[in-house]
C-alpha positions as CSV (number, residue, x, y, z in Angstrom):
1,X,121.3,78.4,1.3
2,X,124.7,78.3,-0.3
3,X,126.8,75.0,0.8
4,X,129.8,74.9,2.9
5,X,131.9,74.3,-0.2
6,X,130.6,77.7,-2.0
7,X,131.1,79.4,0.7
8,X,134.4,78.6,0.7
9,X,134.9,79.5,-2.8
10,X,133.7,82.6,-2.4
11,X,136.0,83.5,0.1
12,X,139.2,82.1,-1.7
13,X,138.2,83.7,-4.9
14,X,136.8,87.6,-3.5
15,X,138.8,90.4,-1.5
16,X,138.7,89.4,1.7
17,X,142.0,89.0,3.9
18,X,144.3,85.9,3.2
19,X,147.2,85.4,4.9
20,X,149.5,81.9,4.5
21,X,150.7,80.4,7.3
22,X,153.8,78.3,7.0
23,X,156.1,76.4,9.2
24,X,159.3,78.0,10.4
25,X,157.8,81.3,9.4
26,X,156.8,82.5,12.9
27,X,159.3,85.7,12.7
28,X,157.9,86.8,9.2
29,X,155.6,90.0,8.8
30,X,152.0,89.1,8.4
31,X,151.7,91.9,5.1
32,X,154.8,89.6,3.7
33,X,152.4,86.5,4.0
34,X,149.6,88.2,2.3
35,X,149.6,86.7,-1.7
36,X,149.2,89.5,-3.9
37,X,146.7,87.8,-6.1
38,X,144.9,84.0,-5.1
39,X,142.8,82.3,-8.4
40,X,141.5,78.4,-8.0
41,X,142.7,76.1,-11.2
42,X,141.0,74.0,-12.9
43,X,141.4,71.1,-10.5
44,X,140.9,73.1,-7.4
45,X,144.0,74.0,-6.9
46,X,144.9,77.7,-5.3
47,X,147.1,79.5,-7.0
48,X,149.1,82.4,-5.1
49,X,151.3,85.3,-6.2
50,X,153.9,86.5,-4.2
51,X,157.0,88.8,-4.6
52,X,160.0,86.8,-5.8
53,X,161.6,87.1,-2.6
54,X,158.9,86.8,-0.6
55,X,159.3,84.4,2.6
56,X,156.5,82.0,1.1
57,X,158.5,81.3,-2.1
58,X,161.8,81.1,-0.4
59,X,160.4,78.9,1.5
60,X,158.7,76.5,-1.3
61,X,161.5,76.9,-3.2
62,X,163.8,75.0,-0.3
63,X,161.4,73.0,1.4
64,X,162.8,69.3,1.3
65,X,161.0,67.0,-1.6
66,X,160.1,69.8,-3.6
67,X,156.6,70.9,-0.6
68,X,155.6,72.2,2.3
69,X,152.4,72.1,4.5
70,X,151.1,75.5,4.1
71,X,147.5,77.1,5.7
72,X,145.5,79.7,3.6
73,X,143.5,81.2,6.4
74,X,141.2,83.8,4.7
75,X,139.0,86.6,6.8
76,X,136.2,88.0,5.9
77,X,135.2,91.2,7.1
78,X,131.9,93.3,6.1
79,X,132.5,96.4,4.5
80,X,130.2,98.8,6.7
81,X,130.6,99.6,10.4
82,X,128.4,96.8,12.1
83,X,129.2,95.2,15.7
84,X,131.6,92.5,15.1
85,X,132.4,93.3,11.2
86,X,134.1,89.8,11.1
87,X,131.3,87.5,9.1
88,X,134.1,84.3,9.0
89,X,136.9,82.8,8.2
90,X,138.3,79.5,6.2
91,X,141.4,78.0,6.1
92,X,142.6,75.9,3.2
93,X,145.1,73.5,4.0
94,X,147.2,71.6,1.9
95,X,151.4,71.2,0.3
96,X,152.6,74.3,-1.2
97,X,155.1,74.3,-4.3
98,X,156.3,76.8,-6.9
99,X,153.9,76.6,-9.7
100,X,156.5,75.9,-13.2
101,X,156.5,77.8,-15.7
102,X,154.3,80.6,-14.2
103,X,155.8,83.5,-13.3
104,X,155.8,87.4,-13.9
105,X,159.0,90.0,-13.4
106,X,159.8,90.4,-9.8
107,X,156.8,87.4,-9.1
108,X,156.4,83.8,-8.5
109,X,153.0,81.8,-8.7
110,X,152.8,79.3,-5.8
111,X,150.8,76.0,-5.9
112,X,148.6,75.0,-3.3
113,X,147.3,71.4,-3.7
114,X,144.6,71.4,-0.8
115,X,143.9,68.8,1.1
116,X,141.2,69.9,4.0
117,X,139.0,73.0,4.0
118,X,137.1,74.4,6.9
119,X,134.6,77.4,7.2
120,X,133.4,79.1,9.6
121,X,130.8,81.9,9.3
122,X,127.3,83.3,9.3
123,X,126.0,80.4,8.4
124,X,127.7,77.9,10.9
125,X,130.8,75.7,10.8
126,X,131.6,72.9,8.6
127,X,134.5,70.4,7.0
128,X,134.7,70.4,3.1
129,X,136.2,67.9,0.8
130,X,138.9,69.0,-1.5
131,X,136.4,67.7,-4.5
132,X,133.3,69.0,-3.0
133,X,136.0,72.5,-3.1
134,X,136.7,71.9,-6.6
135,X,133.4,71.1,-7.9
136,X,132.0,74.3,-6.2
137,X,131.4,77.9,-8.0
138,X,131.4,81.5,-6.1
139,X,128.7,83.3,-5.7
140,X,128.1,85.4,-8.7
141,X,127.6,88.3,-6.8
142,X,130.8,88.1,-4.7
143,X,132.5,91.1,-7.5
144,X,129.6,92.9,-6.7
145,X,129.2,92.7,-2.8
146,X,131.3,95.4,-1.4
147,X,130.4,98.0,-3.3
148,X,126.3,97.1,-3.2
149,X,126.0,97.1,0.5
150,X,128.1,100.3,0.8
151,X,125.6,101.3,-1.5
152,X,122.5,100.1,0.1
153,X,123.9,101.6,3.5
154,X,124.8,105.0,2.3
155,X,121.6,105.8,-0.9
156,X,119.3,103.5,0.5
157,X,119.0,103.8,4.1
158,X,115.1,104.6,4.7
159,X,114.5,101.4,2.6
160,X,116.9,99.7,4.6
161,X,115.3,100.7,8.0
162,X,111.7,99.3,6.0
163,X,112.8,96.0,6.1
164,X,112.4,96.0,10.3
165,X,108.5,95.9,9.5
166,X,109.3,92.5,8.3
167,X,110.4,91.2,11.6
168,X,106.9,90.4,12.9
169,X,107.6,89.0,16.2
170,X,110.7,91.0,16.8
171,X,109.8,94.8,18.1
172,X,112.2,97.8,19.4
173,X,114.4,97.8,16.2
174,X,116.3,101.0,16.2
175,X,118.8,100.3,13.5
176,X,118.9,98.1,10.5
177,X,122.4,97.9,8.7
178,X,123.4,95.5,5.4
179,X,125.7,92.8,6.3
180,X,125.8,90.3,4.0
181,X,124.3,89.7,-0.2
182,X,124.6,86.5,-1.9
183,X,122.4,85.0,-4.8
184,X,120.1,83.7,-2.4
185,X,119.1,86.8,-0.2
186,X,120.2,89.8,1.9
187,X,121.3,89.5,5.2
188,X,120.8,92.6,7.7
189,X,122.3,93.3,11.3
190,X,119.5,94.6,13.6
191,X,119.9,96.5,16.9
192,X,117.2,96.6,19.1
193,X,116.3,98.9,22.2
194,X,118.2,97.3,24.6
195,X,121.3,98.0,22.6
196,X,121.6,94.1,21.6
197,X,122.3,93.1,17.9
198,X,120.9,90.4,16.3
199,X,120.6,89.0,12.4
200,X,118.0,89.1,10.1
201,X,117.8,86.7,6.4
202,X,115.6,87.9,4.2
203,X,115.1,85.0,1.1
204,X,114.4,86.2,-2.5
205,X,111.8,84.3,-4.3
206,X,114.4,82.2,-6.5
207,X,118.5,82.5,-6.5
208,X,119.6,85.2,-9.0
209,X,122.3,85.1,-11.2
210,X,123.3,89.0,-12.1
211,X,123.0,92.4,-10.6
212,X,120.0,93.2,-12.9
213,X,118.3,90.0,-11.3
214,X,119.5,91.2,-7.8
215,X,117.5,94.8,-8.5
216,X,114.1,93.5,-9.2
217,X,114.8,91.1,-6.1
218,X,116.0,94.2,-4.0
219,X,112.8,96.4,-5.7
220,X,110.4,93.1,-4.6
221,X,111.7,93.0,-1.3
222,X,111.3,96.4,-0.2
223,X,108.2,96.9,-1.7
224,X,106.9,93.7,0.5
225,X,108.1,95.9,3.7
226,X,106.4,98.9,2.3
């Protein structure tokens, strides 16, 4: 399985939702919170770019001692219509300052310097040191996810409904839906007859690295539920 800190990687570094949360910003607009654009340095810093006049780089640019304690709190939501789309969230704690030198017309490039990280998601809840963060790569796949479970959901449905003959124990599946793909398998959202939902994980053989290694892990699995 991936570890707490990949996880958290992957999160920082795809799509999902981030908003920062700062103090004395309780009256700002969530949207004007929201970084433009998020990349992890070298040293595991997070870098965020905001508008120039954004409340975030006023506020860095005042804050007393040249930081601020700032919370990247990132939500990840699947991209097809499941029960409870929200599959987790981490927040990335740490002092914020404007990042010299790096800047583009009309933007600024923040610097977080994080301290404590915390995720909490399919896989369960854990604490992550800022080295164990740093040290960690995303999931290859993470470029790739959105559009290959939209994909799976919408040209690959029959094969997708397959995989309940994999269950064994569990019967009465009526509907089968993609919720989550990472290097080390496919997870699926199952309802059963009694309208309840519950998740399925589905292993490959051996971690890929690449979408051609995800296909002929995709082909395998199917063909195993026949």
């Amino acid at each position: 399985m991936p570890s707490a800190a990949e996880r958290t990687r992957t999160l920082v570094q795809s799509t999902c939702s981030a908003v920062l949360i700062l103090p004395g910003a309780d009256g700002a607009r969530s949207e004007d919170l929201m970084p433009e654009a998020r990349v992890v340095g070298t040293d595991g810093e997070v870098y965020l770019m905001f508008p120039a006049d954004a409340p975030a780089v006023r506020a860095a640019t005042h804050a007393q001692d040249g930081d601020l304690p700032a919370v990247l709190e990132l939500t990840d939501v699947a991209p097809v219509a499941v029960p409870d789309r929200v599959r987790g969230r981490a927040w990335v704690s740490g002092r914020l300052t404007c990042a010299p030198g790096v800047a583009e017309p009309g933007r600024m490039m923040l610097r977080l310097a994080v301290g404590e990280v915390y995720v909490d998601d399919l896989w369960g809840d854990a604490a992550v040191r800022p080295e164990e963060f740093a040290d960690a790569l995303p999931d290859p796949l993470t470029g790739y996810e959105t559009e290959l479970l939209q994909h799976l959901a919408a040209a690959h449905d029959d094969h997708v409904q397959g995989l309940s003959g994999l269950l064994g124990h569990r019967a009465g599946v009526q509907r089968v839906v993609p919720l989550a793909l990472d290097r080390f398998g496919l997870r699926v959202r199952c309802r059963d007859t009694a309208g309840q939902s519950f998740d399925a994980r589905f292993d490959f053989p051996e971690p890929v690295q690449d979408v051609q290694g995800l296909r002929r892990a995709m082909r395998a699995l199917f063909e195993a539920a026949g």
